[in-house]
N, C-alpha and C positions, 0 to 999 in steps of 0.2 A: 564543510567539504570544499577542496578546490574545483577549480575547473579543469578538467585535462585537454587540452588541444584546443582547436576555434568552435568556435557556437554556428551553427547553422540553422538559416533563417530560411524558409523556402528554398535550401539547397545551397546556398551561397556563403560560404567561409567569412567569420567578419572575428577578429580578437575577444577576448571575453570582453574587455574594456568598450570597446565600439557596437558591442553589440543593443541592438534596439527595435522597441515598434514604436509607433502613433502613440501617443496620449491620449488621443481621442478615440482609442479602439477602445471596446466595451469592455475586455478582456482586465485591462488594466481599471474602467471606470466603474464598471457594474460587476467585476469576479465572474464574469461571462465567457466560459470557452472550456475545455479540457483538458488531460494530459495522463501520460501514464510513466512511472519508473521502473526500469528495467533492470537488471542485474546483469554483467558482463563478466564471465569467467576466463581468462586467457584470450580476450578478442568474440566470444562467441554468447552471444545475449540467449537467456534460457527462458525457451518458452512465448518467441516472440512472438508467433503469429495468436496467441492468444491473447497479448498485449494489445499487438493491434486489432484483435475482434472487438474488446472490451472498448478502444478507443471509438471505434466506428459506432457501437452501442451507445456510448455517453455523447458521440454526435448527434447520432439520431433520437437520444433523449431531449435534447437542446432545439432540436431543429433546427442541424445545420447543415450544412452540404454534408454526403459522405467523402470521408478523408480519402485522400489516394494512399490505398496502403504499399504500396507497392514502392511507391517513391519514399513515402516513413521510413519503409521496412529498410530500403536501400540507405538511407541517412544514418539510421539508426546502427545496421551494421558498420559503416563510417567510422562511427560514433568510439564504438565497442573495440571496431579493432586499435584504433590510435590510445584509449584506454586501459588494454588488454582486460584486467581487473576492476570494475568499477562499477559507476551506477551508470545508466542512461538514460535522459529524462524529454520526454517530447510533450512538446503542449500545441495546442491548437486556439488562437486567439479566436473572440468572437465577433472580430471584424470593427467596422467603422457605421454603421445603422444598426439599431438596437430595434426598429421596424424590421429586419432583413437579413436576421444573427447568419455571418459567412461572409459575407461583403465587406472585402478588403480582408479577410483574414488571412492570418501568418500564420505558418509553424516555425515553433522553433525549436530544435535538436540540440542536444551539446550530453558530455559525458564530464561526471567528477567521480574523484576519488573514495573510494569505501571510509568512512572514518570510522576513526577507534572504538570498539564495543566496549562496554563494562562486559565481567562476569556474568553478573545478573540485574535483575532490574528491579526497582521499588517502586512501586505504582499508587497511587493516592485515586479512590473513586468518585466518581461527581456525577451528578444527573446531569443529562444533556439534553435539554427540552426541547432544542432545534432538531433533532434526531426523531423518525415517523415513530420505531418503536412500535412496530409491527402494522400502522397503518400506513398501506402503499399510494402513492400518487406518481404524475409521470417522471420526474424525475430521480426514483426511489432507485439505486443501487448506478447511476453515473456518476463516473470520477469528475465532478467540475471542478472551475479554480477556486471556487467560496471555500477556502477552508479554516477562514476567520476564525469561528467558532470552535472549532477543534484546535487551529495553535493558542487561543486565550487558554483552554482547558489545560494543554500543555504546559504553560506559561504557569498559570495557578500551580499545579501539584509542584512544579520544579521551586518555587518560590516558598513552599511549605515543605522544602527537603525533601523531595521524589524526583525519579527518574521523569517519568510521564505521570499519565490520566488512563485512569481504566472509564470507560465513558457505561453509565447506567442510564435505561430508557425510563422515563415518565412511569412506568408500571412496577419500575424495579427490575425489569429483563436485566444481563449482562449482553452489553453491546461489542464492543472491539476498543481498542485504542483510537486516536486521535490521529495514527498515522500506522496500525499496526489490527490483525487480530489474535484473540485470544483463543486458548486452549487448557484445558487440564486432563488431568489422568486422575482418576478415585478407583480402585476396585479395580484397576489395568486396563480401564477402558479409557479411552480417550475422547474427550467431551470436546465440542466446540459449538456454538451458537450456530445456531441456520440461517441461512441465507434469507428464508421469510422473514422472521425479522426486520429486516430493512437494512442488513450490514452491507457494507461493500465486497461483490464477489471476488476476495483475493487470488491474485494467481499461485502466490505463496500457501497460501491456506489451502487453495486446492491440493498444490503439489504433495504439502504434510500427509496430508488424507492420504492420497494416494501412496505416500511412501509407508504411513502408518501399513494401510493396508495389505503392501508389501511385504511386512515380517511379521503379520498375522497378528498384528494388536485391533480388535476391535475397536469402533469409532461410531461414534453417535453425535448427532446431528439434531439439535432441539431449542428449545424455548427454556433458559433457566432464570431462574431466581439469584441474585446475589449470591445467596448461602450455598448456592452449588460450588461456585468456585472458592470462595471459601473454605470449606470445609474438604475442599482437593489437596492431595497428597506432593502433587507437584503440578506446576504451572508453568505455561509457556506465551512467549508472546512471538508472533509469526508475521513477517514483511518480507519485502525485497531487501531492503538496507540489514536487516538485522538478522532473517535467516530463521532460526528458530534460538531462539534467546531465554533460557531459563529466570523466571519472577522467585524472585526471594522473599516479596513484600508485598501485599496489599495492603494500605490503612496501617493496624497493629496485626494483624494475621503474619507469621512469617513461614517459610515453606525455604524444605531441603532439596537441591536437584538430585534427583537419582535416577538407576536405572532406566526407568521409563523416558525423561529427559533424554538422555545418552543416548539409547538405540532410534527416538524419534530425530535426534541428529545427525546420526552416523545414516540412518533410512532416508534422509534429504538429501546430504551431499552424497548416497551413494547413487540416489534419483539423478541427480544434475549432475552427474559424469555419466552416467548410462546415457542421458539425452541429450550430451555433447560430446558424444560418443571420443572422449577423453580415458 
């Protein structure tokens, strides 16, 4: 993805090239701090102020000051309109004292460009034993920047001829992607992993729900096995960047999009025109 416009650093315009923090911020040394990506339709970011709920959540999971959302939110519209169409991505460093995570922190704002989707996606699964996999501790469900582990995952499936990583917990649960969650449809219901678990609360994944619900497809919300999505009819994988994105592949399992697909797509973007009142 390019960058579209200047990076903003605490509000202040700097080229993508110039743009920077400390070295000695933890952010950069320890994977310490947060962030969240946004989706920008025509200038107008969908859904922001639950972005910024979420970020203030993964602060306060960190123990860091709470963010000024207000100044985000105002960045981030910035952001979105010189973008019109695109992602929008804010992070929150976690400063220069790792005694004192906040001290000296930066945000940085900036907006890139949507890149190119495949049709569908082919997904290779892996156990991800860094993942709680349904036991909670305080940092269970903040967006921080360790996401180490999830791009190796990535990096593996792509290297063994996959799109991504379908991520599996220690017990065998089905977890989410590595930067994505999942979904299926068996029987015209629509399955997706629960939040107990341990996945990250998507704002994408909420929206789905909600738009599923919208044209009266039932959704369920639970603790599955491998073999559930497996043995699904058709499958979806759900983010900001990708939207809802039809799976053709897990492993050797391959899967048809259809109908169900369809109307849980055309039920999203008809959701995010209704709430950009577009």
């Amino acid at each position: 993805m390019a960058v579209v416009g200047s990076v903003l650093i605490d509000g202040e315009p700097f080229a993508p090239e110039d743009a920077s923090i400390s070295v000695f911020d933890i952010g950069f040394q320890r994977g310490y701090g947060c962030f969240e990506a946004m989706r920008s339709y025509e200038g107008s970011i969908f859904r922001l102020d639950a972005h910024l709920e979420r970020l203030a959540r993964s602060a306060a999971k960190l123990h860091m000051p709470e963010p000024d959302r207000e100044a985000i939110g105002t960045w981030c519209r910035s952001a979105a309109a010189t973008a019109g169409d695109g992602v929008v991505r804010a992070f929150i460093s976690g400063g220069t004292d790792a005694k004192a995570p906040g001290t000296n922190s930066r945000i940085v704002v900036f907006a890139e460009s949507v890149p190119p989707m495949p049709d569908a996606l082919a997904l290779q699964t892996g156990v991800a034993p860094w993942h709680t996999d349904g036991e909670w501790f305080e940092l269970t469900g903040a967006k921080g920047l360790s996401y180490g582990f999830n791009l190796v995952a990535s990096l593996v499936a792509v290297q063994a001829g996959f799109d991504d990583a379908l991520l599996i917990g220690r017990r065998g649960h089905v977890l989410e992607g590595p930067t994505f969650s999942i979904g299926w449809i068996s029987n015209g219901v629509f399955h997706t992993p629960a939040i107990e678990i341990g996945i990250l609360e998507s704002i994408t994944r909420r929206a789905v729900i909600d738009a599923a619900g919208g044209i009266g497809m039932t959704v369920r919300e639970g603790i599955y096995n491998v073999e559930a999505v497996m043995d699904a009819e058709e499958v979806v994988a759900m983010s900001t960047v990708r939207e809802v994105l039809p799976v053709a592949k897990i492993d050797l399992q391959t899967y048809q999009p259809g109908p169900a697909t369809s109307r849980l797509k055309q039920a999203f973007t008809g959701l995010v025109e209704r709430e950009l009142g577009r």
